[in-house]
N, C-alpha and C positions, 0 to 999 in steps of 0.2 A: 267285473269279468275281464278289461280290459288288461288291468293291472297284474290278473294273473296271468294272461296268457304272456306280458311281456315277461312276467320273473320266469315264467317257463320258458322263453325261447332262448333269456339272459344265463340260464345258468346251462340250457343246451352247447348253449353254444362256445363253451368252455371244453373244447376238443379234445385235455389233455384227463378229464377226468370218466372213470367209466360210470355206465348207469347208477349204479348202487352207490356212486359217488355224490350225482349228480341229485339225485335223494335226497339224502343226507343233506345236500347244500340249500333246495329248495326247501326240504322242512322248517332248517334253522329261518331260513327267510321267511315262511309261512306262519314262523312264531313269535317274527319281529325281530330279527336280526337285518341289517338295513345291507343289501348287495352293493348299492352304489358307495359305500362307506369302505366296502371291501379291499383292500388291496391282495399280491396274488399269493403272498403268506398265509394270510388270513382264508383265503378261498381254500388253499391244498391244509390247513389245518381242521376248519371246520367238516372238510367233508371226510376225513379223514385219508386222505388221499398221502402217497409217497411220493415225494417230490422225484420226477422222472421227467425225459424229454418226454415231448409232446408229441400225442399220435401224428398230427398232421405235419409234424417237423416244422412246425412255424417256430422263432424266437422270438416274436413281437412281447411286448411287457402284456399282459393280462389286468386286468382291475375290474373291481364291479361294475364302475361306469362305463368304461369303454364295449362293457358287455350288454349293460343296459342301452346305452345309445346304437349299438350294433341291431339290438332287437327290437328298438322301436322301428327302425330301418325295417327290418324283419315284415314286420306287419301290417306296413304300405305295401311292402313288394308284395305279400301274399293276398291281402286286398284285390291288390291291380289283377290280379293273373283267377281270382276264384278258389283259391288255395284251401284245404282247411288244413287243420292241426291233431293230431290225433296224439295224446298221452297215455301213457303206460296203465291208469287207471280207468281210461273211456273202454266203454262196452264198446268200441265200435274194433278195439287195438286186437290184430289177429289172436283168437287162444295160441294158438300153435306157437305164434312167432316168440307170445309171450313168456314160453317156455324154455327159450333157448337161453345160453349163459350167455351177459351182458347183451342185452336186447335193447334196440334204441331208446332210448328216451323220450324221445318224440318220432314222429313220424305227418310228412306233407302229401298230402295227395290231392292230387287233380281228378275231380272222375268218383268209381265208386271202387271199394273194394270185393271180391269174389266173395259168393253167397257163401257163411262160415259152415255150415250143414253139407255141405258141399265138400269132396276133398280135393284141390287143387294141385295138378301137376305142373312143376318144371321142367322144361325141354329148352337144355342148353347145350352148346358145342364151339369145336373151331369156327372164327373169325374165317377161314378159308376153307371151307367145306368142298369135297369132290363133287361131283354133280350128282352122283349118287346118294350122297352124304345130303346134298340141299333140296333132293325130291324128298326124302325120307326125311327129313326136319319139317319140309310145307305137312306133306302127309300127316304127321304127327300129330300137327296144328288142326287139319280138318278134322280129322278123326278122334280129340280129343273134343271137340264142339259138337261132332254129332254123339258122342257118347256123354254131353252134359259136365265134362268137367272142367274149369278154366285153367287157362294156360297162365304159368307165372315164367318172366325170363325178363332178358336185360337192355333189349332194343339195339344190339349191338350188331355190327356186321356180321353175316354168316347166319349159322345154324339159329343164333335166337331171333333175328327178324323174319327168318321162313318159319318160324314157329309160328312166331306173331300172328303173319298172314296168312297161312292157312285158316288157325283161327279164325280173324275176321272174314273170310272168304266163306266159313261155313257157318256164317252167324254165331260163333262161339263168343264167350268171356274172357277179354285176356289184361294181362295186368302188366308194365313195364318195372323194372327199378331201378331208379337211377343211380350209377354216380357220382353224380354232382349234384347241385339244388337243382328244387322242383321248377326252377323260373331258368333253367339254363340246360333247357333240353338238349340230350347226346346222343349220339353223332344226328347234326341238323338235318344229316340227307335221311334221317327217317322221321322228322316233325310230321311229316301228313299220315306217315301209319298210326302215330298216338293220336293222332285228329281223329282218325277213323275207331283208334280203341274207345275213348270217351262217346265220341255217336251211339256206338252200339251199345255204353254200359259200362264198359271197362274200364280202368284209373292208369295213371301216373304214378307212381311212389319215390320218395326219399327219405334218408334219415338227414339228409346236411339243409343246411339253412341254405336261405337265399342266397345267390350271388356266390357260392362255393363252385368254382368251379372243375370240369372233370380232371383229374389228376390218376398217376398210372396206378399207386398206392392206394386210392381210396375204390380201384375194383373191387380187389378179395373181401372188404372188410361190407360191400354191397352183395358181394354172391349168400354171405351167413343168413343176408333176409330171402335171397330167392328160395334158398333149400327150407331158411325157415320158418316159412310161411305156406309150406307147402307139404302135401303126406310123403312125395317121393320125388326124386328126379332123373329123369331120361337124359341120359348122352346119347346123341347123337352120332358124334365123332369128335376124337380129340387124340392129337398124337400127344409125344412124350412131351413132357411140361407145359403142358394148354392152361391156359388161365379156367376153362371151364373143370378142370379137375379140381380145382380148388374148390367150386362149389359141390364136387362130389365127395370130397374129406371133410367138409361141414357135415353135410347130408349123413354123413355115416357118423361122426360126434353128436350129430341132434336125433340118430335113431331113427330116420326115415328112411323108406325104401330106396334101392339105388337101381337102377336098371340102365340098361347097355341096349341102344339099336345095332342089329345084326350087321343089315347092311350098310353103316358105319364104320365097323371094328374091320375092315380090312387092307393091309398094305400099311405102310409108314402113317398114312393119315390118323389111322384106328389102332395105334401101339396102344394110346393111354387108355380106351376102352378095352382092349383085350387084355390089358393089367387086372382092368376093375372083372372082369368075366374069370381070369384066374383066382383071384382071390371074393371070389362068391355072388358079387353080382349077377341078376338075370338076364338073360341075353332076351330080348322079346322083337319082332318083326311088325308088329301092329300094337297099337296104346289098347286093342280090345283085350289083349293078353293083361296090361295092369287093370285095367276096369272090372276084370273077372276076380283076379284079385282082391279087390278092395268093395265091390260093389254086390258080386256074383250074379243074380239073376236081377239086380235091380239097377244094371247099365243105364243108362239115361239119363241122369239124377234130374236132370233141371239144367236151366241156364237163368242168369242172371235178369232182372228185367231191367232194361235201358233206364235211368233215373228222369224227371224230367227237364232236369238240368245239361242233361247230356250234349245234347243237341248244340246249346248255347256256350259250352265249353270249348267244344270243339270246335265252331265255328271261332270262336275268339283265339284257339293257338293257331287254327288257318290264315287270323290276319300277323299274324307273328311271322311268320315263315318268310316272305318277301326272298323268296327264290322259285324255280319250276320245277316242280315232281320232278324225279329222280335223277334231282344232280346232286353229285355227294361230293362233300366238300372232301378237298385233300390233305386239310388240318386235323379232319378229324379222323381218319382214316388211318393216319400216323400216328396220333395219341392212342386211336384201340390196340395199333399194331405192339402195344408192351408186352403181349404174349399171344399164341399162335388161338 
């Protein structure tokens, strides 16, 4: 068991290849083609891969081994932290997500993920929400917990951390994703709101290995899993060119609903939601507006039940933290500020 999960973390971790690549590279290995033998010819041949830079813009030399030794690395670090591993073939890997084009290949989480019966909202926005804009992203959050749905967003400053909290404020399910790796939680001035996700039930999510850490490029390629993993997504607020519209142009490539808070969309802040309202998105004032939608007279669906590992997760990123609730670091604050 061991040995598979290292050729799966070994060939994940080959950045420059997509899913359906990464397949291809695992099977050949699965049928006794040796990874560690590989060099990086041989890797971009077998999987039939186009030799092209590399998504993460790294130039390092690539080879089986240094892939293998990267993911033994891999599965100490996920060890230490409670980590599991989730593959494109495990019952546990979102339907939905697994439906979108080029879908992780693995995926780490801390925690549990949202009941799949259940359909899961994202509520994402500006990094800089008006104050208007950040009662109306908390709200969102309560009021997607008392209507039973969980909340999916990205633990980011703004509009997705008043999501978050809401949520946990009204005992809802909510789900983070990161990123970066699952062992390098982002921005650290919200480690105690994912303390409190995993308490109550909630997960952590990543597609990148350990030790990866946040970079401005590896957002957009993170929002494909929040829309797709989810039936719709709620903007909040987001002026012209917000990073959170990018996960509304997924949302609408993956066919999920798109909707626009009202009291959002106004003034410069709310250009990029009154785009998405021009060209057909919903404008809705209350998440009871999508629940009627999608649920009708059977709002409430359920909420998740806390796992009984919960508890011990969360206390274990509590001792990670070694800082005071709510001091936000200024590093990181600068690295989310790559788009509004």
């Amino acid at each position: 068991m061991k040995n598979r999960l290292v050729l799966l973390l070994a060939v994940h971790s080959f950045s420059f290849l997509s899913t359906a690549e990464k397949e291809r590279l695992f099977a050949s290995c699965r049928r006794g083609v040796s990874l560690k033998s590989l060099g990086k010819g041989d890797i971009l041949r077998i999987s039939g891969s186009r030799h092209r830079p590399e998504i993460d813009g790294e130039t390092r030399a690539e080879t089986g081994r240094t892939a293998v030794d990267r993911a033994e690395r891999a599965v100490r670090a996920l060890e230490q932290i409670n980590a599991r591993v989730i593959g494109l073939d495990d019952p546990e890997y979102p339907p939905l997500l697994r439906e979108i084009y080029d879908p992780p290949f693995l995926l780490f989480l801390r925690g549990s993920l949202p009941n799949q019966s259940v359909p899961s909202l994202a509520v994402v926005g500006t990094r800089r929400p008006s104050s208007v804009a950040r009662q109306a992203g908390y709200r969102s959050g309560i009021e997607s917990a008392e209507l039973g749905l969980p909340v999916v967003s990205g633990l980011a400053f703004g509009i997705d951390v008043n999501a978050h909290t809401g949520c946990l404020d009204a005992g809802g399910m909510t789900l983070a994703v990161l990123g970066s790796g699952i062992d390098m939680l982002y921005p650290k001035a919200h480690r105690r709101a994912a303390a409190r996700m995993l308490e109550t039930g909630g997960g952590v999510l990543s597609e990148y290995m350990p030790g990866v850490p946040p970079m401005k490029y590896r957002f957009p390629a993170r929002n494909r899993i929040i829309s797709g993993m989810s039936r719709g997504v709620l903007l909040v607020q987001a002026p012209e060119n917000s990073g959170a519209l990018i996960t509304c142009d997924f949302a609408v490539d993956q066919g999920r609903d798109v909707f626009v808070h009202r009291e959002g969309s106004e003034g410069i802040p709310g250009l990029g939601g009154r785009r998405l309202l021009f060209a057909g998105a919903d404008g809705i004032r209350s998440v009871s507006e999508i629940a009627r939608q999608w649920l009708g007279n059977n709002a409430a669906a359920g909420r998740a039940v806390p796992p009984k590992s919960g508890k011990d997760i969360a206390h274990q990123l509590e001792l990670e933290l070694g800082y005071e609730e709510g001091q936000a670091n200024e590093a990181d604050e600068k690295r989310e500020r790559y788009g509004a």
